[in-house]
N, C-alpha and C positions, 0 to 999 in steps of 0.2 A: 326762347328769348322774345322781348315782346319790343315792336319799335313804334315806334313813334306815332307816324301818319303812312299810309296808303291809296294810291290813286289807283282806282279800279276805272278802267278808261276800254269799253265796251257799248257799242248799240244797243244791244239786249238785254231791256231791263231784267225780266225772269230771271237773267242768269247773272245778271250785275247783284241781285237778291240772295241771290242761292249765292254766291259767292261770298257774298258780305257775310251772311249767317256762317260758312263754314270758319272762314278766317277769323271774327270773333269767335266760333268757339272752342277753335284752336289756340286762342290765345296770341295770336301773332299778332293785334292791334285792337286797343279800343277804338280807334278816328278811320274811317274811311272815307273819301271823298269821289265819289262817281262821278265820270264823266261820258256824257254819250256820245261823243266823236273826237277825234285828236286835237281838233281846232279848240273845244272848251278847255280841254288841258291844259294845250300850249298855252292858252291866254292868262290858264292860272298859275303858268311857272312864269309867265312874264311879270304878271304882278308880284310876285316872290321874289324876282330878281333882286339879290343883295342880301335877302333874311335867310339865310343861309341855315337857319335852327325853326324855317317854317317850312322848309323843301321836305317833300316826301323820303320814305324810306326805299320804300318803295314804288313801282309805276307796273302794274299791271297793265296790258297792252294787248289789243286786239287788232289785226289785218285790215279784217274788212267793215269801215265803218262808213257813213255819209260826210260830205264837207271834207277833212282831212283825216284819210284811212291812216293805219299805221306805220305806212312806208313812208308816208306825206311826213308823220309827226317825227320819225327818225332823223330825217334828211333836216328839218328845220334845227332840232336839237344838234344836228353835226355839222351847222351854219353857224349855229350858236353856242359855243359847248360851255362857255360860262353861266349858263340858267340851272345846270347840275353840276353837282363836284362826285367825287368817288364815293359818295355814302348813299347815292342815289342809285338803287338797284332796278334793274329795268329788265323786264321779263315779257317778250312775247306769252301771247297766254289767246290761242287760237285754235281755232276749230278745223284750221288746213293740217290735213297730210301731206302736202304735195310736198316734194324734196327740194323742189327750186324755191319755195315760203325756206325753209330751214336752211338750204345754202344761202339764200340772201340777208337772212340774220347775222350770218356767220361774219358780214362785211364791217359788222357796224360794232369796234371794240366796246363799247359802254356796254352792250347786251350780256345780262349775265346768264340768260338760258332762254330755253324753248318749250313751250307748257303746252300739249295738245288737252283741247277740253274734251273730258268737264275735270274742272279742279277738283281734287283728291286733298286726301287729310295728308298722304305721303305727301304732295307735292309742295301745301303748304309748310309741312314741318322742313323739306328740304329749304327752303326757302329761307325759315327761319333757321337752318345752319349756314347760309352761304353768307347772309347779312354776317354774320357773329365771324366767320371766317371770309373773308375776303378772296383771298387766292382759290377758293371751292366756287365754282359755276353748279350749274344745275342744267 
């Protein structure tokens, strides 16, 4: 299933690249939109506010970034939870193992999974079943 738009939202460009490349050529999107810290994101779901058919499908999400890490960008999107609807799929996608990163995902319902890197071709195509099924996390 291929969607729409993707916000790939990581500090590190090398692997913001190596990302993009697998995900296009997995077919899960032609649009990807990089952002290198959570703060760029969130300003671009604020100017999205209301276009509802320009929001991401999905939001790829890294922990540790400069400006607003990934905990920062949750907590503002659960301040605000009208800047997403449920077609917005949001996936930690982090380089921690630590099990307290994974129980504290667990807090935030819009999360639809936990991606330890580096991104795999499985990981993408689960992805692209969870969008097409809703009720399936990753």
């Amino acid at each position: 299933m291929e969607v729409n738009k993707v916000f790939l939202v990581d500090d590190d460009e090398i692997f913001r690249t190596a990302a993009e490349i697998l995900i296009k050529s997995e077919g899960l999107t032609r649009t990807i939109e990089q952002y290198k810290n959570g703060l760029d994101a969130y300003n671009k779901l604020l100017e999205l506010a209301g276009k509802i058919n320009e929001l991401p499908d999905i939001i790829l999400l890294d922990i540790n970034m400069p400006l607003m890490n990934g905990w920062e960008f949750l907590e503002e999107l659960r301040m605000a939870p009208d800047l997403i609807n449920d077609q917005v799929h949001i996936y930690i996608l982090t380089s921690s193992i630590a099990p307290d990163d994974l129980n504290l995902s667990k807090e935030y319902g819009f999360i639809r999974g936990y991606i330890t890197k580096p991104l795999t071709k499985a990981d993408v195509n689960k992805m692209a079943i969870s969008v097409s099924n809703p009720s399936r996390q990753i």
